[in-house]
C-alpha positions as CSV (number, residue, x, y, z in Angstrom):
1,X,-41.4,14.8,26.5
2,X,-38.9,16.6,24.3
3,X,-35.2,14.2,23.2
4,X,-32.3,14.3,24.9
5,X,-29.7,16.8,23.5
6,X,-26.6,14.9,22.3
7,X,-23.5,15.8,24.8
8,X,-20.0,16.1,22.1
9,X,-16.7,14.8,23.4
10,X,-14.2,17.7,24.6
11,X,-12.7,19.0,21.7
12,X,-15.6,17.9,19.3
13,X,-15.8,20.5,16.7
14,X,-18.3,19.6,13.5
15,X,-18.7,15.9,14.7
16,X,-15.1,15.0,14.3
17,X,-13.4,14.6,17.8
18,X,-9.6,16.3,18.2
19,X,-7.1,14.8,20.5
20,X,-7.5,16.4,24.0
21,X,-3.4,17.1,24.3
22,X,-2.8,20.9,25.3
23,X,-2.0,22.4,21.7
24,X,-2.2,19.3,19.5
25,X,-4.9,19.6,16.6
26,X,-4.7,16.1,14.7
27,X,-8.2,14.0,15.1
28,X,-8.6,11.4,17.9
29,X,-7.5,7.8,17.8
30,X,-7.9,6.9,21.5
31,X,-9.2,7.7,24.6
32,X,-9.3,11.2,23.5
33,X,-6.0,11.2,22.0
34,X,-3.9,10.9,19.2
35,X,-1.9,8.0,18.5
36,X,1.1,9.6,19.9
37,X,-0.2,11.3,23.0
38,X,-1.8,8.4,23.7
39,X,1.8,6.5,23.9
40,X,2.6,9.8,25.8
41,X,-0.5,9.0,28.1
42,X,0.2,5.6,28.9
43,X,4.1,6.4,29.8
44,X,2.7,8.5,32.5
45,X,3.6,12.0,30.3
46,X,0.2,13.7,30.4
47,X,-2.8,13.2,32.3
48,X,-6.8,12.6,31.3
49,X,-7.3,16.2,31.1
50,X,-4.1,16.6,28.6
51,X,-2.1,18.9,31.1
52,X,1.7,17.6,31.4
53,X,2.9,16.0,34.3
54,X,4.4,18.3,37.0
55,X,7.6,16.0,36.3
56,X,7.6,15.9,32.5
57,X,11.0,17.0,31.9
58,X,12.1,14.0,34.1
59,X,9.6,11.6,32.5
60,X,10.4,13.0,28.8
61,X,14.2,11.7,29.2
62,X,12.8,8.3,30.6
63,X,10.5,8.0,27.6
64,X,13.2,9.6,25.0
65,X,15.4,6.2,26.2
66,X,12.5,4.3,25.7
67,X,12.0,5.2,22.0
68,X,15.4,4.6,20.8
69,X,16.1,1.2,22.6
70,X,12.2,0.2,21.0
71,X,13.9,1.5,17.7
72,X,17.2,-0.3,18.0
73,X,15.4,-3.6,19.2
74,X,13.3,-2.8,15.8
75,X,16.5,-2.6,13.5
């Protein structure tokens, strides 16, 4: 019986996997994403498929907020 063909991650080009964000071309870090999609990902911003949010204006000012009291706290 002949192998198995390998099946490549969406967005695998040449063995190196990109982030699976609509538009974003900077190599994966996890679940598909980039470091900061994946932030973007876990606040609810994008979904698995890396389509926005029907709400995502909404959900950007929420996660805008976020950032800069995460910065402050930082300081």
């Amino acid at each position: 019986m002949g192998k198995k063909p390998e099946v490549q991650a969406a967005g695998a080009q040449g063995g190196k996997t990109i982030c699976g964000a609509e538009g974003c071309k900077t190599s994966d870090h996890r679940f598909g994403f980039c470091s900061e999609h994946y932030e973007q990902f876990k606040f609810g911003l994008i979904k698995k498929d890396g389509k926005p949010v029907s709400d995502y204006e909404k959900k950007f000012g929420h996660y805008e907020a976020f950032k800069r009291r995460v910065a402050q706290k930082a300081a």
